[in-house]
C-alpha positions as CSV (number, residue, x, y, z in Angstrom):
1,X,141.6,54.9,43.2
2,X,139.2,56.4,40.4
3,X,135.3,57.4,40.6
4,X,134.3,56.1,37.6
5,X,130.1,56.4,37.1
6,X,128.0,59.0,39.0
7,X,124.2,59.5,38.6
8,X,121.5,61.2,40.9
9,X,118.0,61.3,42.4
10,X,115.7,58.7,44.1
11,X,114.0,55.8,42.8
12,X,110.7,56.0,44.2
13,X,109.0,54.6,40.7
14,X,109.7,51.3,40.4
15,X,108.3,48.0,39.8
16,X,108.2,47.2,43.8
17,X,106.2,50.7,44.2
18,X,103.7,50.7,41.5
19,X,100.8,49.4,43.5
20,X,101.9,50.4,47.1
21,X,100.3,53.0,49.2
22,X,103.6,54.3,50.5
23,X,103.7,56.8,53.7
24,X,104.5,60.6,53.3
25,X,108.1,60.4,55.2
26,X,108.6,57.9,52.8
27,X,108.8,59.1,49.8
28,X,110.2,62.7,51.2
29,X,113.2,60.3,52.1
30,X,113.8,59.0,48.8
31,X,113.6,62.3,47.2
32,X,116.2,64.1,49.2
33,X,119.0,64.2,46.7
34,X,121.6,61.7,47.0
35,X,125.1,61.1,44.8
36,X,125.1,57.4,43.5
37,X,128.4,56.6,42.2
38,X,131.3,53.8,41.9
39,X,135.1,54.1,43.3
40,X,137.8,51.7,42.5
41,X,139.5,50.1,45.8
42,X,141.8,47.8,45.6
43,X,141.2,46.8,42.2
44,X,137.3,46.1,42.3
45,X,134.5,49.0,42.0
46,X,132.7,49.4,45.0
47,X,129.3,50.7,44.5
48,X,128.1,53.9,46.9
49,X,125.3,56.6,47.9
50,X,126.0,59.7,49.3
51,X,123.8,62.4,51.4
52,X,124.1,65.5,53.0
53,X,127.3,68.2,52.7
54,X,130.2,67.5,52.4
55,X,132.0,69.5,55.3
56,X,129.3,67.9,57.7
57,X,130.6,65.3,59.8
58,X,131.0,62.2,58.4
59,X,129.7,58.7,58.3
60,X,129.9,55.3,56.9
61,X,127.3,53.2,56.6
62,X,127.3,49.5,55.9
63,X,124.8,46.5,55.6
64,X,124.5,42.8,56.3
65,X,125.1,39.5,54.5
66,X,124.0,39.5,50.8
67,X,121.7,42.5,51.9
68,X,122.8,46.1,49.9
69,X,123.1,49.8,50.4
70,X,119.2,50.7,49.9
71,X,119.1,48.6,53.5
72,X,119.7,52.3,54.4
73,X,118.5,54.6,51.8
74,X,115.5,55.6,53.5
75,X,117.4,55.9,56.9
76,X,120.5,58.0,55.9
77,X,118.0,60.8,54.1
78,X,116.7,61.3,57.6
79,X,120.0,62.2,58.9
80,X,121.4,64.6,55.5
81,X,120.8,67.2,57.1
82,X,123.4,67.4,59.9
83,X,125.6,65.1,58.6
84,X,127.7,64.0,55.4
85,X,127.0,60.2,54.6
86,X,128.5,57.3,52.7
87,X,126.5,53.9,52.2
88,X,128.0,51.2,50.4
89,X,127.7,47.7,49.1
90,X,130.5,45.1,50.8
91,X,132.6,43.1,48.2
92,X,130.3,41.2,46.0
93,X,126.9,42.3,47.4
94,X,124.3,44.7,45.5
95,X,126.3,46.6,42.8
96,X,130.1,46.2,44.2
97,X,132.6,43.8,42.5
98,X,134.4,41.1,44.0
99,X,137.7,40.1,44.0
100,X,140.2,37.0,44.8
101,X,140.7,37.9,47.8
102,X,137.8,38.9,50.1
103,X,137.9,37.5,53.6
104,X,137.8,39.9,56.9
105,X,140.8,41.5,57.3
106,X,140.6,42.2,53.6
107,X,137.1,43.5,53.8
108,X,138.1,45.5,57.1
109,X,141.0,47.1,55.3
110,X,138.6,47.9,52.2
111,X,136.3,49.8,54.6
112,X,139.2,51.9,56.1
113,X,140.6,52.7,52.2
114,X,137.3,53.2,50.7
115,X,137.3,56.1,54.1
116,X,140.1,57.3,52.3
117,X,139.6,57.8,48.9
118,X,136.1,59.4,50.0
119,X,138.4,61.5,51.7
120,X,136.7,61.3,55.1
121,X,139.4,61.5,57.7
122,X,140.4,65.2,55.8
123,X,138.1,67.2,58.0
124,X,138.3,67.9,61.8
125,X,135.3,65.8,62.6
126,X,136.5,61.9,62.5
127,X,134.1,59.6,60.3
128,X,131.5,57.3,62.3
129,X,130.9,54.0,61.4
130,X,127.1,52.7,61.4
131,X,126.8,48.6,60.6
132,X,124.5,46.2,60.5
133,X,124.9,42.2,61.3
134,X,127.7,40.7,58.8
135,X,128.5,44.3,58.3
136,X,129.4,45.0,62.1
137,X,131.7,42.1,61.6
138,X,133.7,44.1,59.0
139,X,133.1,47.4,61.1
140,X,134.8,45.8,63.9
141,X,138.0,44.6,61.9
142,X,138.3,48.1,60.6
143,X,138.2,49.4,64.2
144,X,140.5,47.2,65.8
145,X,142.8,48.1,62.2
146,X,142.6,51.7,62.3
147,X,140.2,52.7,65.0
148,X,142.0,55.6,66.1
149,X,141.4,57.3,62.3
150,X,137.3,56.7,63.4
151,X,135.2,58.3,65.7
152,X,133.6,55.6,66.9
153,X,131.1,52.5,65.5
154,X,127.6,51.7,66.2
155,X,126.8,48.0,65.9
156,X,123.5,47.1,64.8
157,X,122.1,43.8,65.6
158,X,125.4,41.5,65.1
159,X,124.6,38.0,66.2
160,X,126.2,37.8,70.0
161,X,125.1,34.7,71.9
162,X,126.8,32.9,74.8
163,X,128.5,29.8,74.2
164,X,126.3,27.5,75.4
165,X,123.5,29.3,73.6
166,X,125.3,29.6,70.3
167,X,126.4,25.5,70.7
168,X,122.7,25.1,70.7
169,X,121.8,27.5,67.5
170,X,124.1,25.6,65.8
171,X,122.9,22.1,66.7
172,X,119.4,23.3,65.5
173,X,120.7,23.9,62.0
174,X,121.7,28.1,62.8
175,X,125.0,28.8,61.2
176,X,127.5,32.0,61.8
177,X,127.3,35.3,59.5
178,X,127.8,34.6,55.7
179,X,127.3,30.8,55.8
180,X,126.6,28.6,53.0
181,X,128.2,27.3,50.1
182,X,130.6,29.4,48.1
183,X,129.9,27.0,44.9
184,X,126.4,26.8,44.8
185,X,124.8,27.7,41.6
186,X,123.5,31.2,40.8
187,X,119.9,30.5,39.7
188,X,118.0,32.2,36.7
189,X,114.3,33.0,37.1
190,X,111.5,33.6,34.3
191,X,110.7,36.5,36.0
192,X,110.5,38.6,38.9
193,X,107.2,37.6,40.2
194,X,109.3,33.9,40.4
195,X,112.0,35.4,41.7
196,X,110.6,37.3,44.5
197,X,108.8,34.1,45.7
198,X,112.4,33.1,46.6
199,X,113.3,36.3,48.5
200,X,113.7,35.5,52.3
201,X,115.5,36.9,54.9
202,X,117.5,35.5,57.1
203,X,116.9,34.9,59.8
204,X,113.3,34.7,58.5
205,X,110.8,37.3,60.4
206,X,107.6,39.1,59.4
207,X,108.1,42.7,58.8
208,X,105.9,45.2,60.1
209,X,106.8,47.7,57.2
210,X,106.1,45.1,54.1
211,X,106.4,48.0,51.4
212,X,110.0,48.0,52.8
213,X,110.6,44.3,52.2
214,X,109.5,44.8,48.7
215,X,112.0,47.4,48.3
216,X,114.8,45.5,49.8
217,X,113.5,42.7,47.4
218,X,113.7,44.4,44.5
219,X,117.0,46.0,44.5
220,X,118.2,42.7,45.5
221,X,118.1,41.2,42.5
222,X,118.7,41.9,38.1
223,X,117.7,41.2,35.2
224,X,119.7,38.5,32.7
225,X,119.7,36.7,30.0
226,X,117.1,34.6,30.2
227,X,115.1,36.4,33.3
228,X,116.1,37.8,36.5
229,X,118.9,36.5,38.9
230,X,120.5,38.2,42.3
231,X,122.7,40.6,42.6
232,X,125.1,38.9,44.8
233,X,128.1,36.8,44.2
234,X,128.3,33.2,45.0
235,X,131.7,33.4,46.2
236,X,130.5,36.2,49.4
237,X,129.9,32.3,50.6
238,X,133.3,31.3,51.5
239,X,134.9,31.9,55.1
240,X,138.2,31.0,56.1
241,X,138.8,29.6,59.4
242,X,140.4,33.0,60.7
243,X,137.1,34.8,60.1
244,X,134.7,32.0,61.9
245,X,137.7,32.4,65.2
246,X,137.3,36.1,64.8
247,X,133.4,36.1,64.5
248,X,133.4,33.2,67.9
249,X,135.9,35.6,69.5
250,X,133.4,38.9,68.6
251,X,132.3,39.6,71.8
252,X,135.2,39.6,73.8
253,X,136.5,41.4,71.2
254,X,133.8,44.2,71.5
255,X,134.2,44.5,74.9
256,X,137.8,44.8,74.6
257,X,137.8,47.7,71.8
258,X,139.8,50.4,73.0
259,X,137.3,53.0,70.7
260,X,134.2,54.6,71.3
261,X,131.2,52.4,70.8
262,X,127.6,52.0,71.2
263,X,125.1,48.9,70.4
264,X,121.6,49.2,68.9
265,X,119.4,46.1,68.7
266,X,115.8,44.4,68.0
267,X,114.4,43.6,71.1
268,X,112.6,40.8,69.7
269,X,115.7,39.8,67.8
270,X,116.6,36.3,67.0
271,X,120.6,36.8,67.3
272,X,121.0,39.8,69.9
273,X,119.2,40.1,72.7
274,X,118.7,41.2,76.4
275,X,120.7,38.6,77.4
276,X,123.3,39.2,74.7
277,X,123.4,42.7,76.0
278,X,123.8,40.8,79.7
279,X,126.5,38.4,78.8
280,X,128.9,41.5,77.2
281,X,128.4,43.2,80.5
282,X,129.5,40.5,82.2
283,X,132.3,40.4,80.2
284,X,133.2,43.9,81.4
285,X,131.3,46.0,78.9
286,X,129.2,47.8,81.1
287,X,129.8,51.0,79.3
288,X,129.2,50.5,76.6
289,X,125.4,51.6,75.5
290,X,123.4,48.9,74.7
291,X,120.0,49.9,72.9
292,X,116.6,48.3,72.5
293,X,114.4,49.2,69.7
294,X,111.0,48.0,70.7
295,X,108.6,46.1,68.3
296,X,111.9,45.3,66.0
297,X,113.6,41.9,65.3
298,X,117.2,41.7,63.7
299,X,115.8,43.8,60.6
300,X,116.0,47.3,62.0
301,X,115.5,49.2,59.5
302,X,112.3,47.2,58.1
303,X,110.7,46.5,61.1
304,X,110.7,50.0,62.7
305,X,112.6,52.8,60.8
306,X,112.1,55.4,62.5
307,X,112.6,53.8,66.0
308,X,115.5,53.0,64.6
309,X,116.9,56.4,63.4
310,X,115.9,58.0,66.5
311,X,118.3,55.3,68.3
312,X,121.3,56.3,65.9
313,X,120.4,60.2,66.2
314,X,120.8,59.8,70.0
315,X,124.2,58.3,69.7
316,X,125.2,60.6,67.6
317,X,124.3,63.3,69.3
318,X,125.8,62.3,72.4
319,X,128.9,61.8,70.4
320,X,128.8,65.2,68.6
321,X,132.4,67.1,69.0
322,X,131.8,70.8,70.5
């Protein structure tokens, strides 16, 4: 395992941002200096930010399905200060390459090696692990693999429904994390004005941040040959029939984690809700913290930001080691 590229500093001028009226804590985030580099794990280069000091406790930060690190490169400058952090791309999503073999036990066991090579479990503060949707989903894996090596995981919005509720999702066209078609054709665009008019997310939602959405947007796609294209691999598509058991079997198997753990959520969310939160409890997870973040639907981090970090700062600090 090799770093092989490093560059530095924010990228608050860029196409998204050149007509945008962006708030102050906004631009202070994306100038707080930041290591952007690439690692070799297992074979592929997996793309990654860094804040904060190294010697500061650690964590590792993770996004959802065909999302990208920037999902929290506005969020982990808000925490630099007390704390040393990693965010990366997963296995063929935003800059990070993509081997033969990707499924969840091999994405979990990437997380816990890429841990490594940053050389996160060195110090005497075990690393924290903060994931969002698909990327929970990973997180959890890597827990259940090596969760004793961790300090603990916050789970951000991962789709958690009852049966009978998720039966009916389905039904209504809904599929699980990461569905689609792992063959489907990578599309090339004239430009990025055409390209953008294809951006969704999914589940689709308003934002209440739109200069966000635009950023997200943005970094989720390149430019070819020919135009622009995403940034994502077509292959990120294909699940095995172990990982759609695990993700049906996720929350029993959250309630069953043996590791410390805590749950933030959208309270208007499409995929976790009150009665997600409900139905874990009554599967014997009543102590594990379940939070709200009000005015927010599954996308945290564009819907209310700050909310947000204050949700993950309280964890943390409850979970601070003496």
């Amino acid at each position: 395992m090799s770093e092989v590229a490093t560059t530095g500093s924010g990228d608050i001028v860029d196409l998204w941002s050149a007509d945008q009226d962006l708030p102050a804590w906004f631009t202070k985030a994306l100038a707080v200096p930041r290591e952007e580099a690439f690692i070799e794990v297992g074979g592929q280069k997996v793309h990654y930010f860094r804040w904060g000091q190294r010697g500061n406790p650690p964590l590792l930060l993770t996004h959802g399905f065909l999302a990208h690190s920037r999902c929290f490169a506005f969020i982990a400058p808000l925490l630099a200060k007390e704390y040393d952090l990693i965010v990366y791309d997963l296995a063929g999503m935003g800059e990070s390459e993509i081997g033969t073999v990707f499924e969840g036990n091999q994405r979990a066991q990437d997380m816990v090696a890429l841990a490594e090579a940053l050389d996160l479990f060195s110090g005497p503060v075990k690393p924290k692990i903060i994931a969002h949707s698909f990327g929970s989903g990973v997180a959890l894996t890597a827990m259940e693999l090596a969760g004793d090596r961790f300090g603990g995981l916050i789970i951000c919005d991962l789709m958690i429904m009852r049966p009978e509720r998720l039966a009916a999702h389905f039904k209504g066209g809904g599929g699980p994390p990461g569905s689609g078609k792992s063959d489907r054709p990578t599309n090339v665009y004239p430009d990025y004005e055409a390209a953008r008019g294809r951006f969704i997310l999914a589940p689709p939602q308003d934002v209440q941040t739109p200069f966000l959405l635009e950023y997200m947007a943005y970094h989720s796609m390149r430019r070819v040959d020919g135009g622009w294209t995403w940034k994502f691999d077509p292959k990120v598509f294909h699940r095995s029939e172990n990982d759609q058991l695990q993700w049906q079997k996720a929350p029993q198997r959250i309630v069953d984690l043996p590791h410390r753990l805590a749950l933030i959520y959208g309270e208007n969310s499409k995929l976790f809700d009150g009665d997600s939160a409900a139905y874990l409890r009554e599967l014997g997870g009543g102590h594990i913290p379940m939070i709200a973040v009000p005015e927010s639907e599954h996308h945290l981090m564009l819907d209310q930001p700050l909310a947000f970090t204050t949700a993950l700062r309280s964890v943390l600090s409850l979970w601070s080691e003496k």
